[in-house]
C-alpha positions in Angstrom: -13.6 82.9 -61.7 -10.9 83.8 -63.8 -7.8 81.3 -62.4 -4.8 81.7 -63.8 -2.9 78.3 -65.6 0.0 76.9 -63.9 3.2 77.5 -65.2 4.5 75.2 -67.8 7.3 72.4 -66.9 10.9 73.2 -67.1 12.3 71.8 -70.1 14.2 69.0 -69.8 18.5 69.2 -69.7 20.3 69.2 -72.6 21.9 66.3 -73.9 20.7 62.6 -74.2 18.5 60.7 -72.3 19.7 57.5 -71.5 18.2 56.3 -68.3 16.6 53.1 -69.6 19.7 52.3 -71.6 22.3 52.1 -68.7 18.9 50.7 -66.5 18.6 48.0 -69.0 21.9 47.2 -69.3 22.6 47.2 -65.3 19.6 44.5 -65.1 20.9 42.6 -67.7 24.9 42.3 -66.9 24.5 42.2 -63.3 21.3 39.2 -64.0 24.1 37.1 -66.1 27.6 37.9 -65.7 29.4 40.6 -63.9 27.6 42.1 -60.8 30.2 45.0 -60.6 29.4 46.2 -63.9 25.4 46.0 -63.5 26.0 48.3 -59.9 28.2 50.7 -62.3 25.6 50.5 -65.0 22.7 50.9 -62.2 24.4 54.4 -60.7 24.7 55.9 -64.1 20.9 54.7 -64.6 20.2 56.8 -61.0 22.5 59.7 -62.1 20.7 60.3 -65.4 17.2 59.5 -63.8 17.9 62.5 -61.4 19.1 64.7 -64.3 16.4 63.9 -67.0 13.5 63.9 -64.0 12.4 60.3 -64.2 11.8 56.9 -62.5 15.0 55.9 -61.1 13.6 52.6 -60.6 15.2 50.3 -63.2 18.9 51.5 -61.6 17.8 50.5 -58.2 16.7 47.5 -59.6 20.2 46.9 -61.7 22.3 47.8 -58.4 19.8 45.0 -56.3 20.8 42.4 -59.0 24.3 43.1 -58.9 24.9 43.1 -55.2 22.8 39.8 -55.7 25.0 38.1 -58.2 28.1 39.2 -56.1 26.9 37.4 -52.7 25.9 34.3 -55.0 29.6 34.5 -56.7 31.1 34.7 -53.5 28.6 32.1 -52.1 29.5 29.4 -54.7 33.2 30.4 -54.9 33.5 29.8 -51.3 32.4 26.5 -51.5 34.3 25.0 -54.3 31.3 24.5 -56.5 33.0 26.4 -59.3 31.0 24.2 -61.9 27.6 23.3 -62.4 26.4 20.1 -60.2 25.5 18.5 -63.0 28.7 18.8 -65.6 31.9 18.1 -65.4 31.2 15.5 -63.1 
């Protein structure tokens, strides 16, 4: 009746954390500006995620909205709509 407790977890690796930073930042950049540096921002967000044992959700989701950002820049670039519709008319 007697059953023994589970091990405790590994503790985590040394060093800092900073999944949700580079996550974060990857969502943001590659939302508004640069879609390069949001995939860059979203594989450092993966590689951290793998090394800390968390989510690596918000990188996948920071590499998605790069590529995204990068087909629309190419999309509107190919065009000739470097403006908005609306200005600089």
């Amino acid at each position: 009746m007697n059953a023994p407790y589970p091990p405790p977890p590994p503790p985590p690796a040394a060093g800092r954390d900073r999944t949700t930073l580079w996550g974060i930042l990857g969502i943001v950049t590659g939302l508004l500006c640069c879609g390069i540096l949001g995939i860059v921002f979203g594989y450092l967000s993966i590689r951290d995620a793998k090394r800390f044992g968390r989510s690596p959700l918000l990188g996948w989701l920071a590499i998605a909205f790069g590529v995204i950002n990068l087909i629309a820049s190419a999309i509107i670039r190919s065009r000739g709509n470097y403006y908005s519709p609306y200005w600089y008319r």
